[in-house]
C-alpha positions as CSV (number, residue, x, y, z in Angstrom):
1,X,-6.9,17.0,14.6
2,X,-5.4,16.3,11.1
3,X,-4.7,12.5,10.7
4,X,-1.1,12.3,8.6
5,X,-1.5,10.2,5.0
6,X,1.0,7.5,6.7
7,X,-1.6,5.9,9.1
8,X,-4.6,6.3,6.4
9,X,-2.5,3.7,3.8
10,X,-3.4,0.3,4.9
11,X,-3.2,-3.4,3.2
12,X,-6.3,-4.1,1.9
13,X,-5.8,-8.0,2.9
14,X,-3.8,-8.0,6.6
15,X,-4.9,-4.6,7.4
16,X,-1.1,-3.7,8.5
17,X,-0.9,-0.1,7.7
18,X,2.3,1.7,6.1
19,X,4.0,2.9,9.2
20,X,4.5,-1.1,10.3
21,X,5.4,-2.6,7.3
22,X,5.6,-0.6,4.0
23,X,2.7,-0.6,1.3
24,X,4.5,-1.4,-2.1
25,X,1.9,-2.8,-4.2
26,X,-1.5,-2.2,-5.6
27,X,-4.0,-4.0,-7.8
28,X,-6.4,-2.9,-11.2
29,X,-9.2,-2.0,-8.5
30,X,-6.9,0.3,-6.3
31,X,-6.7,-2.3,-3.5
32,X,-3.3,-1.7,-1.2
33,X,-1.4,-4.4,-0.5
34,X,2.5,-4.4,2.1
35,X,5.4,-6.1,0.6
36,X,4.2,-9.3,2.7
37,X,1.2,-10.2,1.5
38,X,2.0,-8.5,-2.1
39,X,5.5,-11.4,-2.2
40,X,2.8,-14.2,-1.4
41,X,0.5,-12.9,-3.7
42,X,2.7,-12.9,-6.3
43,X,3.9,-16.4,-5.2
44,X,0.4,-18.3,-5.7
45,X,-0.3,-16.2,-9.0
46,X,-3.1,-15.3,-10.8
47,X,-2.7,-11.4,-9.1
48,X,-2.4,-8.4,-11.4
49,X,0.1,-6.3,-8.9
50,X,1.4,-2.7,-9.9
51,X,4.4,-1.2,-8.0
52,X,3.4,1.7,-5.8
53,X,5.5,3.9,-4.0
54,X,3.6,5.2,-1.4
55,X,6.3,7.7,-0.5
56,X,5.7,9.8,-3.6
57,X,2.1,9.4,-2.7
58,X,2.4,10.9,0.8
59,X,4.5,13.5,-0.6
60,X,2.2,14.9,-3.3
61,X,-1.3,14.9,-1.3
62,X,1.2,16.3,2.0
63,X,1.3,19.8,-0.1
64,X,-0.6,22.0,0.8
């Protein structure tokens, strides 16, 4: 059984995963965070955030 790259993506701090809330951020030390927790990061500061679009991520390991 092949597990699709959607339910593998998960937030690295409330372990949500991309298919309930979407993964839009990650760190310098490839931590994955969903817009949630990325917005309160971001809100107390002090959190090096990078936009990530996991659907372009998904899309290029999906190829086969």
């Amino acid at each position: 059984m092949i597990m699709e790259e959607k339910y593998i993506l998960k937030c690295t701090r409330c372990l949500c995963g991309h298919w309930e809330m979407k993964i839009t951020h990650i760190d310098t030390d490839g931590n994955l965070y969903c817009i949630r927790c990325a917005a309160y990061m971001k809100k107390v500061g002090g959190y090096d955030l990078i936009p990530f679009n996991a659907a372009d991520f998904i899309y290029k390991f999906s190829k086969d």
